[in-house]
N, C-alpha and C positions, 0 to 999 in steps of 0.2 A: 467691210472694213470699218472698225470704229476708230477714232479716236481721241474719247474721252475716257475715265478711268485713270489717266494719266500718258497711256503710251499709245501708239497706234497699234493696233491690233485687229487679229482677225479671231473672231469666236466660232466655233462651228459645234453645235448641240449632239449631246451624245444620241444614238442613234438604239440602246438595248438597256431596257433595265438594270442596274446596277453596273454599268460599265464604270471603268474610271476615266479623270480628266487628266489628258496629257499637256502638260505647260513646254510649249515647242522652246528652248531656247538659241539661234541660230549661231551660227558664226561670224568673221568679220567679214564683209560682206554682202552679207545673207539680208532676211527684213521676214516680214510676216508670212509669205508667203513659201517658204524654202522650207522650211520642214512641215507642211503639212502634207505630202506623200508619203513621210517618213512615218509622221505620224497615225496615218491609215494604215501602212501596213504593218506594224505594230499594233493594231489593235482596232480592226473596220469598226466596232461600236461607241469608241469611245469620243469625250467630248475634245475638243480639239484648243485650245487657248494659247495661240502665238501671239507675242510683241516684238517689238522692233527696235532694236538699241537705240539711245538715243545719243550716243556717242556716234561722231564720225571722224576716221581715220583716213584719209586724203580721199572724202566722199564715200568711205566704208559702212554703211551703219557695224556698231559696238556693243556691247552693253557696260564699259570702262575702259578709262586709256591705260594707256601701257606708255612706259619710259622707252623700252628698248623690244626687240622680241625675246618671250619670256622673263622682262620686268615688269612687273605691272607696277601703276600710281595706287598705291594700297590705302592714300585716305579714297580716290575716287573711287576707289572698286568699294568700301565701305559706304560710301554715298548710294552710291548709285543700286548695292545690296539695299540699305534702306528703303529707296525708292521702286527696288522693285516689290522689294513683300510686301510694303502698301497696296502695289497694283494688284498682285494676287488677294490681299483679302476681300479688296475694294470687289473685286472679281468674285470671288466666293459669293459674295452676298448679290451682286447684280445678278446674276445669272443663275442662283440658288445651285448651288457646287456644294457635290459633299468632300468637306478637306481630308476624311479618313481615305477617300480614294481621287487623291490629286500629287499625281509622279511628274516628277521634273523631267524631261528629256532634251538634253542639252551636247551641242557639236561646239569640240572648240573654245571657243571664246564664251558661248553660250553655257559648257558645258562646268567651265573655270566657274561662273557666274550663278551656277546650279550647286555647286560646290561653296560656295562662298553662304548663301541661303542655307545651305544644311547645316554650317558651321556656328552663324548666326543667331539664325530662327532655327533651330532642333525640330521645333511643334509644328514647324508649318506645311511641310510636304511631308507625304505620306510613305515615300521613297521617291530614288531618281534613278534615270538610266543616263553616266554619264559619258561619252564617247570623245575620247582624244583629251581625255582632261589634267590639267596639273594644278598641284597646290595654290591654293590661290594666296592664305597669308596663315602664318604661323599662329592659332589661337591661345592669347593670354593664357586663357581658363578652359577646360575641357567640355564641352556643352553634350548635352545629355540626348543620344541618338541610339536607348536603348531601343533594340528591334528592328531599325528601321531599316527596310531594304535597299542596299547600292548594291545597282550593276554597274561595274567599272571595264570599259573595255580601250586593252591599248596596243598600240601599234609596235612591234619590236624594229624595226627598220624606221619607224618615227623619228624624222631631221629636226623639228621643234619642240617634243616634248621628252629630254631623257627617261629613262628606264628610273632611275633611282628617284628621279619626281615623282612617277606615278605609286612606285611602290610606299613614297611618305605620304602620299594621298590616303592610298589604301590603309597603310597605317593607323593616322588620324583616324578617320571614322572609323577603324574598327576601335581603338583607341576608348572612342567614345560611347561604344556599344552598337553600333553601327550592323548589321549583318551583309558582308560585303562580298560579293561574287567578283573577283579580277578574272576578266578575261584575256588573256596576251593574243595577237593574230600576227601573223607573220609581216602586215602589211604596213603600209607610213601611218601619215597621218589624215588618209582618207578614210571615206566608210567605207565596209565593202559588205555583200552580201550576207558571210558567213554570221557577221555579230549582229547585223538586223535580223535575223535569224533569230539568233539566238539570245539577244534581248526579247524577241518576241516570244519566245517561249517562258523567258524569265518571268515574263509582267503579266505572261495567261497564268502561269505558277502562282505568281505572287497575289493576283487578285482572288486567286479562287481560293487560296489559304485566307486571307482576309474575309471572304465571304459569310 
């Protein structure tokens, strides 16, 4: 566990030539250490790059506050967006990362957070897989996400994130040129096996077209 680069984090080295680097992003709650199962079975070779919000919610780590559930503070989720794709490039070069293969995979609050980077920074991940995610803020200007792969997977019985959020998410990035796979599962706003599944298929897919 480091933490310098900006945030605490744990790095864990890719393990197969040309594999890609997964940026674990958690949920509220959650910390360095909570998606990196996730992110094994998603892809046993890949490098591993989790942070730990630095936002805390009555002792939650975050990665942005929220006014209410499902209101976020939209200049802080813009701060803290800044703050984090500093830590990723900072990252890229400490650890020599190739950013043509560096996927977001974000739960939640992490997954909003993953969303908000794409919206952002267009250039800086190379796709994302995002699980349980909602609009995080309406973009001025349309940012340019020709190609890039999102897997969007959501919950139809989901208590916190409506149906029609997600599908202005999907939207947006397709919007933007985005190439967007929505998955719907019948379940809340847990994970459940079926979409690590089938994320994991997507990103053996996606890496090997990149290839």
């Amino acid at each position: 566990m480091a933490n310098d680069l900006g945030f605490t984090h744990r790095f864990i080295p890719a393990t197969g030539e040309g594999a890609p680097t997964l940026l674990l992003l958690h949920g509220t709650g959650g910390d360095e250490n909570d998606l990196l199962p996730v992110g094994r079975m998603l892809d046993e070779r890949a490098a591993l790059l989790s942070p730990r919000g630095k936002v805390l919610e009555h002792g939650m780590p975050r990665f942005f506050r929220r006014l209410a559930e499902g209101v976020f503070d939209e200049e802080d989720l813009r701060n803290r967006t800044d703050e984090l794709a500093e830590f990723v490039e900072a990252s890229v070069n400490e650890y020599g990362l190739d950013p043509k293969k560096l996927f977001a995979v974000g739960f939640s609050n992490g997954a909003n957070i993953a969303a908000s980077l794409l919206l952002t920074y267009p250039r800086l991940l190379a796709g994302a897989i995002l699980l349980r995610a909602m609009t995080p803020f309406e973009p001025e200007a349309t940012p340019d996400l020709s190609g890039t792969p999102v897997y969007l997977a959501a919950g139809r019985s989901d208590q916190m994130v409506p149906p029609e959020n997600t599908e202005r998410l999907a939207g947006l990035l397709q919007e933007a040129g985005a190439d967007v796979t929505l998955d719907w599962q019948p379940g809340g706003h847990g994970i459940g096996p079926a979409e690590i599944q089938a994320a994991q298929d997507w990103l053996s897919n996606t890496v090997a077209r990149m290839s």
